[in-house]
NUDORO-741933 format. One line per 3 residues: number of its first residue (from 1); for each residue x negated, y negated, z negated of C-alpha. Coordinates in steps of 0.5 Angstrom, whole numbers, plus 500, padded with zeros to 3 digits. Each point is the difference from the previous one (the first is absolute). Layout:
REM NUDORO-741933
NUM) X,Y,Z ~ ...
This chain:
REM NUDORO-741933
1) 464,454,517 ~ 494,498,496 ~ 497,502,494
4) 503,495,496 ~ 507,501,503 ~ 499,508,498
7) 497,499,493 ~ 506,495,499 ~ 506,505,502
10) 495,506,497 ~ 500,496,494 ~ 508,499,500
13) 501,508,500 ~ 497,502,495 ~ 504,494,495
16) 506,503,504 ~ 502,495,503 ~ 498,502,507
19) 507,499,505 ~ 501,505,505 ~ 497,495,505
22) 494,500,497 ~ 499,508,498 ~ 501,500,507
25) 494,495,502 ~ 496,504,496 ~ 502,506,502
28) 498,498,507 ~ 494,497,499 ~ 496,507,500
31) 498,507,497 ~ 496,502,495 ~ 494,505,500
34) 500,504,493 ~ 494,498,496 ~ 493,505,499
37) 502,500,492 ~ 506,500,497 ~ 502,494,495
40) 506,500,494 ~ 500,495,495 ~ 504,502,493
43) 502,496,495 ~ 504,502,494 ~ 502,493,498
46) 506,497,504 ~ 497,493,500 ~ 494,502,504
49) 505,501,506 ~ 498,493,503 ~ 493,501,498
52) 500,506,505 ~ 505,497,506 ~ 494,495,499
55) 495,504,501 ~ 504,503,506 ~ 501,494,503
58) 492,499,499 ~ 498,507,504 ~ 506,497,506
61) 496,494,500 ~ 494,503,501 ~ 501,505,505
64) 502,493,504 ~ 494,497,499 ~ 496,506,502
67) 504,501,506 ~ 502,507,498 ~ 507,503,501
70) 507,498,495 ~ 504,503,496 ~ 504,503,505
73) 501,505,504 ~ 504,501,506 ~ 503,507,502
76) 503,503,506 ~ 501,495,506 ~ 503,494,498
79) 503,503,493 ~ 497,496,495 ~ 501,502,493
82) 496,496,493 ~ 495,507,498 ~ 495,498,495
85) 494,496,497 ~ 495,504,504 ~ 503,505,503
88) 504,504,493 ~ 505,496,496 ~ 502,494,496
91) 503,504,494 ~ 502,495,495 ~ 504,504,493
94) 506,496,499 ~ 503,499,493 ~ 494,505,497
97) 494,496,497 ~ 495,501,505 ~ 499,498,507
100) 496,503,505 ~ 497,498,508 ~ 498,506,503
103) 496,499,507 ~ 497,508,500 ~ 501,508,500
106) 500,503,493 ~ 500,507,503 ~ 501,506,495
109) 499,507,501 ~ 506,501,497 ~ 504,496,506
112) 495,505,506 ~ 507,504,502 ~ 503,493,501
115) 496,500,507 ~ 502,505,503 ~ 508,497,499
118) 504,498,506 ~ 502,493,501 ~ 507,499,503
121) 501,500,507 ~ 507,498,504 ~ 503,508,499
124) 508,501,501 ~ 506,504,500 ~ 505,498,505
127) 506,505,500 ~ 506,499,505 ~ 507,500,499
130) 501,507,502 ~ 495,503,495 ~ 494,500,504
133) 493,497,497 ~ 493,497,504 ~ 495,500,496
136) 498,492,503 ~ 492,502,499 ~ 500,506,504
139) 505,497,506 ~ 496,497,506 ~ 502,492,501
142) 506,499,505 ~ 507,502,500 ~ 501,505,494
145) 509,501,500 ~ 505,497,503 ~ 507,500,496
148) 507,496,503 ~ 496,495,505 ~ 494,498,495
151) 494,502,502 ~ 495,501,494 ~ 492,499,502
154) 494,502,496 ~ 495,493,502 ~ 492,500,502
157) 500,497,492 ~ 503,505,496 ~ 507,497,499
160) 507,503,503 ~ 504,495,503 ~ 507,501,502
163) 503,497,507 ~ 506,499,503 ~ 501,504,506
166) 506,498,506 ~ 506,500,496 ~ 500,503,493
169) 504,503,497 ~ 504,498,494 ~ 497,501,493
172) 502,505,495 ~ 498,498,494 ~ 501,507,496
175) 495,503,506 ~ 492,497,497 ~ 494,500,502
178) 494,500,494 ~ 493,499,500 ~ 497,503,494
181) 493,499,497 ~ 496,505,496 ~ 495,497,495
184) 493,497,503 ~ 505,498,506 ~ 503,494,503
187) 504,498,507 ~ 503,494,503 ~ 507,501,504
190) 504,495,505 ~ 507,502,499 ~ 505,499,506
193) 502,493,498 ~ 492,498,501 ~ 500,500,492
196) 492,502,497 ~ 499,504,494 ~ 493,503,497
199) 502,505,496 ~ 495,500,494 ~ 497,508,498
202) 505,505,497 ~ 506,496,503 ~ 506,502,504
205) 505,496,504 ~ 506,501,503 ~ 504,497,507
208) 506,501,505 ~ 495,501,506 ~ 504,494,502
211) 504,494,497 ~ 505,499,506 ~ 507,500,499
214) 499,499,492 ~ 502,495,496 ~ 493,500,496
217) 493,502,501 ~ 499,505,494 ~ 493,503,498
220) 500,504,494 ~ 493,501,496 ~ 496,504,495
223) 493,497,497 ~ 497,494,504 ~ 501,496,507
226) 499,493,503 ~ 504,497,505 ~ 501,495,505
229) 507,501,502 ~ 502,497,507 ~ 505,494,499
232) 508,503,502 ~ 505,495,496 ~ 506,504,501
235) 497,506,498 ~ 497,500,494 ~ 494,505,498
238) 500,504,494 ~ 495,504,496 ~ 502,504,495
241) 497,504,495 ~ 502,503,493 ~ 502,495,496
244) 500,493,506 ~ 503,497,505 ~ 496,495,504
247) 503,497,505 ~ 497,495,506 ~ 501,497,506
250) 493,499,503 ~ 494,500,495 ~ 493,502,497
253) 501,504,493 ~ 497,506,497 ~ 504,506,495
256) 496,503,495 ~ 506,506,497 ~ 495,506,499
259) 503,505,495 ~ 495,500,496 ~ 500,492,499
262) 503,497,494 ~ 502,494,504 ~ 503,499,507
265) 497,494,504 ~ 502,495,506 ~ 495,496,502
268) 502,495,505 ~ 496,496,504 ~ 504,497,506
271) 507,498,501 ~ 506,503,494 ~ 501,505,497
274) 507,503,495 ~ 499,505,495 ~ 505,504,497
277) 501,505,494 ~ 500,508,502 ~ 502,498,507
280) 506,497,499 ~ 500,494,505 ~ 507,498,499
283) 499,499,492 ~ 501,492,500 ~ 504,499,494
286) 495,505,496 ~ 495,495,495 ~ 492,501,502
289) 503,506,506 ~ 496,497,505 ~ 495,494,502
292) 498,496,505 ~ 492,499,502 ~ 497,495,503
295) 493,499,504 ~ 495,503,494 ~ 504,503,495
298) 501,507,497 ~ 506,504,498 ~ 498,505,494
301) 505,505,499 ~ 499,504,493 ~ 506,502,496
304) 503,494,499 ~ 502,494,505 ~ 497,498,505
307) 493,494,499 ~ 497,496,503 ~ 493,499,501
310) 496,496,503 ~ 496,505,505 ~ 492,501,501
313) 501,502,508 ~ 494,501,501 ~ 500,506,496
316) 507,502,501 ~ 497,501,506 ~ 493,502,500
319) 502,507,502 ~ 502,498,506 ~ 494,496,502
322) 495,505,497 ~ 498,499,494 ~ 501,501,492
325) 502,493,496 ~ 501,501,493 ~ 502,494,496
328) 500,501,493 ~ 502,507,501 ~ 500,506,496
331) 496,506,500 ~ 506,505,501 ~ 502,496,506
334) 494,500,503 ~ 500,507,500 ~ 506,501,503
337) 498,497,506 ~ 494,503,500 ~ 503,506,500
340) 505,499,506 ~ 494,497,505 ~ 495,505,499
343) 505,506,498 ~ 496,502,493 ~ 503,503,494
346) 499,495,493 ~ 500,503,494 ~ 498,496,494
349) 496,503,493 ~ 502,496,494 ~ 504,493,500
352) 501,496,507 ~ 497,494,499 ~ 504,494,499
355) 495,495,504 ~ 502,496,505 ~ 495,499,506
358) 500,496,506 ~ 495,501,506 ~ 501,501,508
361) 497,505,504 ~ 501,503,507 ~ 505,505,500
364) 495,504,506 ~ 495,501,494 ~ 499,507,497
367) 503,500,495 ~ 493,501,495 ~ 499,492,502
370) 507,499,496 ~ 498,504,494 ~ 493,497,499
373) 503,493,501 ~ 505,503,494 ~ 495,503,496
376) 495,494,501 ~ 504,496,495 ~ 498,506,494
379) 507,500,498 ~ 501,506,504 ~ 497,506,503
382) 502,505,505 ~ 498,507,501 ~ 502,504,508
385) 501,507,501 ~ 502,503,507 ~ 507,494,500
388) 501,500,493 ~ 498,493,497 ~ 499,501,493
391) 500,493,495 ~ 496,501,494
């Protein structure tokens, strides 16, 4: 690309209207080195909004110009994630009359203990039919169990892989496997049909360490999962949790049903999905007892009936692809995701805020780079002891 083509798409973004194409250009285009001083642009006056995308899309041009690097970062290998304006955040403060650009580090003496708290890793528990647990961080790569002609496996990059051997024998379904995650960790898994999932942190799973001889392929789940399921028409796939079903015949979603959370959420990003009510897949004549999804639409489960909103999947699926996307999202929200990657205690003094926020940063970042980020905004301040977050 040449420059004008980068401040064009650059341009674009920050109007939002950048499509995944060219985010994905930009994103390509190289990586930032964090500036020498630390930039924030304030202003308490939302129609200054414009006047500060100006100046960042002034500041993009100049780096062009002067053939410094651009405004986004590249991570590990090929994975590409939009990061920052100079190597921190764009923090902007939705529904709240100030909005603010961060490119920097406001670190406080107050948020010193964050340093030292562990970033998740892939970490898990797998337990077998017969009660047996391994602790997938301690296990050695290769063959781990066997159980009816299935082969489990550890693989040279942390995932557990489940493989038919020969002639397996038929499945049970009241004879599960579960992968567990604490908090601070996560896990992929390829279950025997050659379906994928990525658990996300304090999450489980549940599954007959083979579907053959089932009429269905159930899995059942607590907290968080991506799935890309493999194509089996005769045999649907299903995934329970306490208040849905979802069911599939070959797709790309992801459930959000952690117990802490108001809502239950289905993300799907390929194919098509049926939700249904309190698992009851078969409540067709029952008004608003299940929905069906299309590419790009979310299934939000509270008290009531199933809605249907048109999703964000980027953010739905930002965990899975190592970074934190808020979008106008609220402080207690936040927090709780925190609190399951980088398994830390929050405790709040006083009433939580109810500013909304949106910002995106890697989730491989100390979670001091997070707080700063959030408390750069001046609308919230954070205090760290041992692995205990206080918001005052």
């Amino acid at each position: 690309m040449n420059n004008e083509e980068v401040k064009g798409l650059a341009k674009k973004f920050l109007v939002g209207k950048a499509t995944a194409e060219d985010k994905s250009k930009l994103h390509s285009w190289s990586a930032l080195n964090a500036d020498d001083e630390p930039e924030v642009v304030f202003t308490s006056k939302p129609e200054n909004a414009e006047d500060v995308k100006s100046r960042l899309f002034d500041r993009i041009q100049s780096k062009i110009n002067t053939g410094d690097q651009p405004i986004y970062e590249r991570f590990i290998g090929t994975r590409l994630w939009y990061r920052t304006v100079a190597a921190a955040a764009i923090l902007l403060i939705i529904g709240t009359p100030a909005y603010l650009y961060n490119a920097g580090s406001l670190f406080k003496d107050d948020l010193a203990d964050a340093k030292h708290i562990a970033i998740g890793k892939n970490t898990a528990i797998l337990t077998l039919a017969n009660g047996k647990q391994i602790n997938l961080s301690d296990a050695v790569n290769g063959k781990l169990a066997d159980e009816s002609g299935i082969s489990i496996n550890k693989t040279s990059d942390g995932q557990l892989v489940y493989e038919v051997k020969g002639a397996a024998g038929r499945g049970d379904e009241n004879r599960l496997n579960k992968i567990s995650t604490p908090k601070g960790g996560q896990y992929q898994v390829v279950l025997p049909d050659g379906s994928k999932v990525w658990l996300n942190a304090a999450s489980s799973i549940k599954f007959p360490s083979d579907f053959v001889g089932l009429n269905q392929r159930k899995v059942q789940l607590i907290g968080e999962a991506y799935f890309e399921v493999a194509k089996d028409k005769s045999h649907p796939f299903i995934v329970q949790t306490d208040k849905q079903e979802v069911e599939v015949l070959g797709t790309h979603f992801n459930v959000n049903a952690y117990s802490d959370e108001e809502l239950t959420k289905t993300t799907l990003l390929e194919g098509s999905v049926r939700v249904s009510l309190d698992g009851n897949s078969n409540a067709v004549h029952v008004t608003d007892a299940f929905v069906i999804l299309k590419p790009g639409q979310q299934a939000v489960l509270a008290a009531g009936p199933i809605k249907i909103n048109q999703a964000d999947t980027e953010e739905a699926v930002a965990w899975k692809n190592g970074y934190f996307k808020f979008n106008s999202e609220s402080l207690s929200s936040i927090m709780r995701k925190l609190s399951r990657w980088y398994d830390v205690e929050v405790v709040y003094k006083g009433e939580i805020s109810k500013d909304r926020f949106g910002g995106t940063i890697s989730r491989y970042k100390n979670v001091a780079d997070v707080l700063e980020m959030l408390e750069s905004t001046k609308l919230v301040k954070f205090k760290v002891e041992g692995r205990r977050i206080i918001v005052i």
